[in-house]
N, C-alpha and C positions, 0 to 999 in steps of 0.2 A: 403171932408168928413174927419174929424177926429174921428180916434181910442183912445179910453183913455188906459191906461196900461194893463188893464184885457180884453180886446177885441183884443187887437193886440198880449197878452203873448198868448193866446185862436187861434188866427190866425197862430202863429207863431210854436204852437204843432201841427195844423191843417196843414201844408206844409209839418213839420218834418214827420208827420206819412205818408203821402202821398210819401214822398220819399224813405223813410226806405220801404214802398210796393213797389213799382217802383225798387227796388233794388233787392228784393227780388224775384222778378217775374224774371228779368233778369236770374238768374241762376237754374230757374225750367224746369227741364226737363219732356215735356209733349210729352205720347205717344196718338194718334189721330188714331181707329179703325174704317178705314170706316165699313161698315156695312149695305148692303143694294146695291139701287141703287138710293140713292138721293143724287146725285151729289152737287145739289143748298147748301141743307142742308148743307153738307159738308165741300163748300166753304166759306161759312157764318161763320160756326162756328171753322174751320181755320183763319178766317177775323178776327174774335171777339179777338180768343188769341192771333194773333198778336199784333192789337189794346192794348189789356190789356199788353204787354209788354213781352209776354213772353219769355224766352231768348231761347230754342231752341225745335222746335215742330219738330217730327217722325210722317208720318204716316203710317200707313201700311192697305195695298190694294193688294187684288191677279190683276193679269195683265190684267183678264178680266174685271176689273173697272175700270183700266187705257184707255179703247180704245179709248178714247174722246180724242182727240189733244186737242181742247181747255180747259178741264177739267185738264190736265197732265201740261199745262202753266201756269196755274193759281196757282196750288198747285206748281209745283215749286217755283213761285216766293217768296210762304209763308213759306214753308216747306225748311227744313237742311237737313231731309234726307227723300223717301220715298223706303219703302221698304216689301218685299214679307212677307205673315205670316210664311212660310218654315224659310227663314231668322230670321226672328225676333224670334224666338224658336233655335235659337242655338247659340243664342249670352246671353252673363250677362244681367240682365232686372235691369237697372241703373234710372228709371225713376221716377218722385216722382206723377204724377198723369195721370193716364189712362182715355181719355173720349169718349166716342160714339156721335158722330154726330145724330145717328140713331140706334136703337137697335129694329128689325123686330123682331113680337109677337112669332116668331118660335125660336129664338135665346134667348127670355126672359125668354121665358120656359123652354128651356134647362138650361140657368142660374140660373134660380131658381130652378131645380131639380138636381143641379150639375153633369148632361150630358156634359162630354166635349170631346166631339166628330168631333166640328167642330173648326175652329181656334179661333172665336169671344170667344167660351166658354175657349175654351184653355188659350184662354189670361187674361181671366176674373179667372180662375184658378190661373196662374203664379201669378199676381197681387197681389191675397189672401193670398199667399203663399210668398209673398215677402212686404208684408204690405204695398201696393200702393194704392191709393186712387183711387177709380174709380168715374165718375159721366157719367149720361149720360144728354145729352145737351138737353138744351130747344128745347118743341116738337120733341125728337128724339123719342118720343112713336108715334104708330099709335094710329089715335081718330076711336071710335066705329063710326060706320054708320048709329047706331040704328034697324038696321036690323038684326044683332046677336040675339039669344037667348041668354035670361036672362043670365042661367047658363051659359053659354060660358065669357060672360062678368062677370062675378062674378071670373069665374077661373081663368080671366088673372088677373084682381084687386089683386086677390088672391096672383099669381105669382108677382105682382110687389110689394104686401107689404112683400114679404119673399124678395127681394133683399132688399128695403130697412133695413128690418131687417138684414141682411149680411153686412150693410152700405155702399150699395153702394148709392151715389147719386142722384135722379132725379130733375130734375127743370122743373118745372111745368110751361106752360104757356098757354095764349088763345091765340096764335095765330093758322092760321090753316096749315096745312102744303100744 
């Protein structure tokens, strides 16, 4: 197959941008908030920023989400550093995007009523206050079960378009959890 000159000059920006991202990623320091108790989740979306290049991922987990041996192997082998929310509140917050694997409809609430009371919001606080990007990952929301009342479902819609309005992240997807 031959390129004529504008398919290959076209090709040839297409690699450049592709590594100038590849480069960029390398030196993005990503904080990783488990949240929750879905381990899988977790791991997955550990995998992914690996995958995507990231140059060095934190996450922080209380020791009671740590008790899984095999959960604690895995994430080390992806993870630079993981460490306590205590911890992570008493050090400079040097990070350029914060993400939830999983963000529990109790913790979304309180984010979006700016309760921070517990660490997940704390963090989500710091962030704000330090202009970090937060996002939370694909299918880190819980899906309704249809059983809810209306209202109850209107109010968390509710609560997740006030984060987005705060700009934090969600990405949306059909997969099921």
């Amino acid at each position: 197959m031959e390129l004529n000159e504008k398919e290959l000059r076209s090709l040839i920006e297409r690699v450049i941008e592709l590594t100038v991202d590849a480069i960029k990623n390398q030196d993005n320091k990503v904080l990783v908030v488990y949240s929750g108790n879905d381990k899988k989740r977790c791991v997955r979306t550990l995998r992914t920023l690996r995958a995507e290049g990231v140059g060095e991922i934190t996450l922080v987990a209380t020791q009671e989400q740590l008790d899984c041996e095999n959960f604690v192997k895995e994430v080390c082998t992806i993870c630079k550093r993981i460490v306590t929310p205590q911890s992570i509140q008493e050090e400079p917050f040097i990070y350029d995007k914060m993400i939830f694997p999983v963000m529990p409809r109790s913790v979304l609430a309180k984010c979006a009523l700016g309760i921070s009371d517990i660490y997940e919001t704390e963090m989500v606080k710091m962030a704000f206050e330090e202009g970090i990007e937060i996002t939370i990952a694909r299918g880190g929301l819980d899906k309704f079960t249809g059983n809810e009342p209306l209202e109850y479902q209107q109010r968390i819609m509710g609560y997740i378009r006030t984060l987005v309005e705060y700009g934090i992240h969600i990405q949306f997807d059909t997969e099921g959890r």
